[in-house]
N, C-alpha and C positions, 0 to 999 in steps of 0.2 A: 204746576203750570198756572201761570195766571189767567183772571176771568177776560182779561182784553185776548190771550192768545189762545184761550178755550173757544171763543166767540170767531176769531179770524178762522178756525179751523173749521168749524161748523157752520158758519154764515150759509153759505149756498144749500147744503142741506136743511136748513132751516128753513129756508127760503120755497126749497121745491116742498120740504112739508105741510106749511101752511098754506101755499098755493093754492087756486079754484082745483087746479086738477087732480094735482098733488101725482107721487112718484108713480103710484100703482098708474093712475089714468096716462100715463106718459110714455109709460112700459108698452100698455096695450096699444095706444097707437105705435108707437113704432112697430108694431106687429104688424096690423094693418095695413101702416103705409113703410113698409120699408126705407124708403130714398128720404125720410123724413126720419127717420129714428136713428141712420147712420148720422152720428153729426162731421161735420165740415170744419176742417182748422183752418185758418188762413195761415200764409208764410209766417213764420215767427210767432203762431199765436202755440198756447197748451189748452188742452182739453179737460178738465176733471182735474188736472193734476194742483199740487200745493204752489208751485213754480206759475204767476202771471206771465211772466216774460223770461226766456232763457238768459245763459250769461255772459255767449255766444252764438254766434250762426254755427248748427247744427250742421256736422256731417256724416253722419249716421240720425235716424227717425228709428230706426229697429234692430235689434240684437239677435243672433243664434248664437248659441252658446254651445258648442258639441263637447262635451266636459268627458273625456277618457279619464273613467274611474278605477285607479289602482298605480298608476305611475307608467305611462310608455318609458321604454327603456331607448331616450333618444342616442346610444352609440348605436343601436339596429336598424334607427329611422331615416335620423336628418345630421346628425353631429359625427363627421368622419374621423376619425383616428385611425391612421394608419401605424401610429407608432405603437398602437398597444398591439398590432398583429404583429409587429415586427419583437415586442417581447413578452411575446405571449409566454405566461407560466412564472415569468419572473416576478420577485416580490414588488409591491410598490412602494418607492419610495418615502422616508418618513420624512422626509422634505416637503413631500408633494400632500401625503395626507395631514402633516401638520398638530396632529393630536385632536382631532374632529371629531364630533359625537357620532357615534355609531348606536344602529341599534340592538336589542338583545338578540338577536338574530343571530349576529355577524362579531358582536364586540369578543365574544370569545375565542375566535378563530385566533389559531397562532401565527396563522400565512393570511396573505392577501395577493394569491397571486393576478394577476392581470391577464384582460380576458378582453381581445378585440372582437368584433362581429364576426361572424363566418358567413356574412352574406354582402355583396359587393355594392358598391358606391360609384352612382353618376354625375356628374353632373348636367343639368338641363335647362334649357329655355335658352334665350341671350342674357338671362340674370344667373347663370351658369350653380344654380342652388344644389349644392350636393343632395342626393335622396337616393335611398337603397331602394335596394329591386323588388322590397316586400313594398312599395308603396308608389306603382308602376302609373297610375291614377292619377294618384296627387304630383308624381314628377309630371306628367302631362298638362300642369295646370301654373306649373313652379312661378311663371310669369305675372301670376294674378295674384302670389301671397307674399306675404310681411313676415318671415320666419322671425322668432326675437330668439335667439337660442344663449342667451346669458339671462333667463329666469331665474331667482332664486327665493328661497322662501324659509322659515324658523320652524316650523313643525318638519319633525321625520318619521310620524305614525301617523296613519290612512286617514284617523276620524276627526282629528284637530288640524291635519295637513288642506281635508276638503271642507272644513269649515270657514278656515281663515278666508282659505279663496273666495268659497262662496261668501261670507257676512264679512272678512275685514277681520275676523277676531279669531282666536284657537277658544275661545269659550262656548257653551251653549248659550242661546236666547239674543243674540243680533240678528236684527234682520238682513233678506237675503240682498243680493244685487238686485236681481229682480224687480224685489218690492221698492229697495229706493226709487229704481226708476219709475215704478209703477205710482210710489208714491208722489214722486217728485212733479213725475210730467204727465201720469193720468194714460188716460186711452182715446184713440182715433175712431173705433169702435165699439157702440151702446149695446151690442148682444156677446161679444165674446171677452173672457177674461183680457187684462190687458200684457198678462204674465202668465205661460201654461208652461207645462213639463210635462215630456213624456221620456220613460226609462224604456230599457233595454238589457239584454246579458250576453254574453259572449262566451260565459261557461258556467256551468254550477260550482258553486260551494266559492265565490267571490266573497269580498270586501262587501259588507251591507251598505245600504245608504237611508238616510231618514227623512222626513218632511222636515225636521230644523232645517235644512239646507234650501228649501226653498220658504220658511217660514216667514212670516212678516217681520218676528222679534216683535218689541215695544209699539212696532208701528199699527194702526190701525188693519185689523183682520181680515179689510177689503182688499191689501193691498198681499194676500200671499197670495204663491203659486197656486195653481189650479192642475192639478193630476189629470193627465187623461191617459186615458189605456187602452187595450186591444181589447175585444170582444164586445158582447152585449152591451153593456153600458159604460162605452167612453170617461163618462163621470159619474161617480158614483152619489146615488139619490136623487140624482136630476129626474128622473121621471115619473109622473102623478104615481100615486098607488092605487092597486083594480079599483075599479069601481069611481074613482074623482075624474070628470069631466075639467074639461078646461073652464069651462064660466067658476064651476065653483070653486076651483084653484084660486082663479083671479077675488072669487068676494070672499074666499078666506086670506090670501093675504093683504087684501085693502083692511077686513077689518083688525089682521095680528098687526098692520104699521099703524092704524088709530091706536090701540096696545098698545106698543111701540112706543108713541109719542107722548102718551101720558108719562109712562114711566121717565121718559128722557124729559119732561118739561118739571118733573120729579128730583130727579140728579143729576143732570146735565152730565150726563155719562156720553162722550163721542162715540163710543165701541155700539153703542144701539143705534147711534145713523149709520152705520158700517155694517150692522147685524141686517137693517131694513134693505139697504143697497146690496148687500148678499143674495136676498132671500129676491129680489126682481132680478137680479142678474142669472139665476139661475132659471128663475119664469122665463127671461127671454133667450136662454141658454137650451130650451127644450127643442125650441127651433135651429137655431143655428148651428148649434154642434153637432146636428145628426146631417148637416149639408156638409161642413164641412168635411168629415170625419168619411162621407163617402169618394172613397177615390178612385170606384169603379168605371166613374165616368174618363180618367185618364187618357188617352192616347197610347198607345202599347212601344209608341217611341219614345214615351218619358219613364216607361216600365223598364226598355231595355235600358237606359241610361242610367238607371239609379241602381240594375243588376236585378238578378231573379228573385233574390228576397222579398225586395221593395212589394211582391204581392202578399209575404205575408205579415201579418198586420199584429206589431211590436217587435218586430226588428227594427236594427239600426236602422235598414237600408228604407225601411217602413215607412219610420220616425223623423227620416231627413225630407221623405218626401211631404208629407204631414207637416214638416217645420213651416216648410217652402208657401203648403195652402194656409197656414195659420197669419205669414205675415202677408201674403198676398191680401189678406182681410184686415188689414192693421194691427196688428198685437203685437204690444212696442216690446216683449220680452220672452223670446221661447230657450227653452233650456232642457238640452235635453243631455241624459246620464247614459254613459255606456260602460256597463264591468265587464274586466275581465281580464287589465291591465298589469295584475300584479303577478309578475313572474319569476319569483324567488330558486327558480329549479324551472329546469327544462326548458329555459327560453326561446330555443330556436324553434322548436316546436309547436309552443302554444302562441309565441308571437307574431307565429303566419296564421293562425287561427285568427287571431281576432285582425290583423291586416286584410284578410281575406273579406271580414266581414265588416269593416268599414272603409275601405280604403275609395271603393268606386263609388258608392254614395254620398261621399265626402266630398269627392269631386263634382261628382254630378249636381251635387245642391248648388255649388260654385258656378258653373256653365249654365244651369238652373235659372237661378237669380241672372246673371248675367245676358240670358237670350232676353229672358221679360223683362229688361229695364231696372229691374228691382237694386242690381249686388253694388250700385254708385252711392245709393242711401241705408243700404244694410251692411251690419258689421256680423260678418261670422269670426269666428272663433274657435281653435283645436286645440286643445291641451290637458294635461291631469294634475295631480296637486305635488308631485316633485319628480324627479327623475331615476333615474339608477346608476350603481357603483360601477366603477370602471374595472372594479375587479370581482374574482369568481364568490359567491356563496354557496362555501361549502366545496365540492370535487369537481376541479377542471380537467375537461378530458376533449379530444381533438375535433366532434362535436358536439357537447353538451355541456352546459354549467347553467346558472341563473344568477341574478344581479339584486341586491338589498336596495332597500330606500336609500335614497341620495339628495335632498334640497338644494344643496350649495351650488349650481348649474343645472340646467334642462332648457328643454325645447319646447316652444310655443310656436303655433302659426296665424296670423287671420287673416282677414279680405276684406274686400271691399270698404265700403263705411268712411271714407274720408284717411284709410292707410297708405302707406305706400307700395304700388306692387313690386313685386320682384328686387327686393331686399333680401339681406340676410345680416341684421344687425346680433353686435354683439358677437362675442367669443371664447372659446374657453382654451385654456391648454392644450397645450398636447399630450398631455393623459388623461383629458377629460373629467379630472377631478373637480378643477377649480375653475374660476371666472377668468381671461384675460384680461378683457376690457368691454368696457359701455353695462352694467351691470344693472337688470333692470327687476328691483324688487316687486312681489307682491300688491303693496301699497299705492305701488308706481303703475303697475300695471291696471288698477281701479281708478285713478284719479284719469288715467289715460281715455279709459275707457267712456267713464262720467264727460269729461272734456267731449266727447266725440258726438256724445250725443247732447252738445251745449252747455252743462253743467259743471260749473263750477264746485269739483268736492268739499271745497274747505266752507264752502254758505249753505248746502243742505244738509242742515241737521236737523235734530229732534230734541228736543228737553224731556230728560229721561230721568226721573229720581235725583233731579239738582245738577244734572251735567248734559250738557248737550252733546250729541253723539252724531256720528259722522262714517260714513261706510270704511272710509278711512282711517280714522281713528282719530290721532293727532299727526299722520305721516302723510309720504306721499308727494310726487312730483311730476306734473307731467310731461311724458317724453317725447317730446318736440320732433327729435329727428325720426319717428315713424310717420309722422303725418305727411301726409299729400300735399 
């Protein structure tokens, strides 16, 4: 990196560090004074972020990411096939599979018989969206979402399938969505992460998932997810240890950013204005997160809306409500994980299990958003990182089979954010194997995204080891006919 683009990235930090007041004193007043610590954007302006000026007018300010971890099996959800009930058991055609990579699962099987849903298909709203009766919630909402059901994607295993999505690449060490936008366009708000995640499970012995997925990658290490969790401490180390009072908090980290700044006027290392901006954001993260994180204060009519979970604290139904207070407060990135989606065997079974256990608080965040004014500049988002086979894994029997990984078609839904409601773009065959038409990749899906909330993907990069890098890659198109 050159010393002109080391200097453009650090300027403002530079700036508040040699300041009279300098960062620490700026922390603590906003303490103080609240209404003065929250800063204020004007139309079209960014906050903290790399991005002076967007590269459009914004139609989404905030993202939820409801990221179903394991693969929904969208012939059980949203993608109707009638014709596979009508040949159910028969092999599938090798016209229609084409000689496609399989994976070890399934590649050795000598049959592939075909295996329609055993659970029935409506359609709903005046946008007449087909949805099975496991997802009775989100059919009640059909009017307000953007189904894109011709996703496709290049990974067909779990750990390169949720990376791509997440960071753009099947490699480890890209950073996440998240953090571009975190890094891109900064925060609306001085006390909370501008990027958090909160997980969830749907069953034991699931698909893992790792903090690469919401890591920053190359980007500066202010700009990753932020973990929050159930129980005692939301965020782990955020609070003093026995015996540290708050004043002395505050004059040990004024004098570790004097530290700090030696060393950095040393090597002009960026990652140490990022270590100092860390270490205050967690100072004023003492406050805030323990306001937010209480949702005791609720209304027990926003408790029955989101379902009986929502009181317990790291469920789904928890997590969605928690999504709701987090962007309520500006935090331009929540992302939250749910397992449990990988249903190799027993499908019919376990896939009303985790219906059950997201289906009404998915919805509810939707009507959510949408009473407080929020769901016209927030973009939610339902989806996992590929789909499932249109035929059986492993023994089909009259009700029970399970479905292998599938990339080359699936089902995605969002909202609000500047999409269109009540669409159902894109299509696949009538065996569900393959694309019809309007085919909308991965790549397509991020630039989509980035566009929505102003950004142009193919200008925000990073110079990374001699190549400039891009959430995108070198791909990527945005897809025009979902927007508003």
């Amino acid at each position: 990196m050159s010393d002109y683009c080391q200097h453009d990235i650090v300027s403002r930090r530079e700036f508040l560090s040699k300041s009279t007041l300098g960062i620490g004193s700026v922390a603590l007043a906003s303490l103080l004074n609240p209404l003065k610590g929250v800063a204020s954007v004007p139309d079209g302006g960014v906050n903290n972020g790399l991005l002076k000026q967007l590269h459009f007018a914004p139609k989404a300010k905030r993202v939820i990411y409801l990221f179903q971890s394991g693969g929904p099996s969208q012939m059980e959800l949203f993608d109707y096939k009638p014709l596979l009930n009508k040949r159910k058991g028969e092999e599938l055609p090798d016209s229609v599979r084409g000689g496609q990579r399989l994976t070890g699962m399934t590649s050795h099987q000598k049959s592939f018989p075909m295996a329609g849903s055993i659970f029935d298909f409506k359609q709903h709203g005046q946008s007449g969206a087909w949805v099975s009766e496991l997802m009775p919630h989100t059919a009640s909402i059909a009017d307000e979402l953007c189904f894109v059901k011709s996703m496709y994607t290049e990974a067909i295993n779990h750990d390169p399938a949720i990376t791509f999505f997440q960071t753009g690449s099947q490699q480890n060490g890209r950073p996440s969505i998240g953090s571009w936008v975190s890094w891109g366009l900064g925060s609306d708000n001085q006390n909370l992460p501008s990027f958090c995640v909160l997980l969830s499970r749907g069953r034991e012995g699931d698909q893992p998932l790792y903090a690469k997925l919401w890591g920053s990658g190359f980007l500066p290490s202010l700009h990753q997810g932020v973990q929050f969790r159930s129980g005692k401490d939301p965020v782990l180390y955020l609070n003093d240890p026995p015996g540290i009072k708050k004043n002395s908090r505050r004059r040990m980290l004024d004098y570790l950013k004097e530290l700090h700044q030696i060393q950095y006027e040393k090597v002009k290392d960026p990652e140490i204005s990022s270590r100092i901006a860390q270490y205050e954001m967690a100072y004023r993260m003492q406050t805030s997160v323990p306001e937010t994180m209480d949702i005791a204060k609720e209304p027990d009519y926003i408790y029955d809306m989101y379902g009986p979970e929502s009181r317990i604290p790291g469920t789904y139904s928890a997590n969605c409500l928690l999504a709701r207070r987090l962007i309520e407060r500006d935090v331009k990135f929540v992302q939250l994980y749910h397992q449990g989606w990988d249903q190799h065997g027993n499908l019919p079974n376990d896939i009303k299990i985790q219906c059950k256990s997201t289906d009404q608080a998915s919805a509810a965040l939707i009507m959510d958003l949408k009473q407080r004014g929020l769901l016209e500049d927030s973009l939610v988002i339902w989806g996992g990182e590929f789909g499932r086979t249109n035929y059986s894994q492993g023994r089909l029997t009259e009700d029970n089979y399970g479905r292998d990984h599938h990339p080359r078609c699936f089902t995605i839904w969002m909202a609000g954010g500047g999409v269109k409601k009540g669409l159902s773009y894109g299509s696949t065959c009538d065996f569900g194997y393959n694309i019809a038409e309007n085919p909308v990749h991965v790549h397509d899906f991020q630039a989509t995204l980035m566009y929505l909330m102003g950004v142009d993907h193919e200008k925000l990069t990073f110079k990374h080891q001699g190549r400039r890098f891009r959430l995108t890659d070198v791909h990527g198109e945005v897809v025009h006919d979902l927007l508003a």
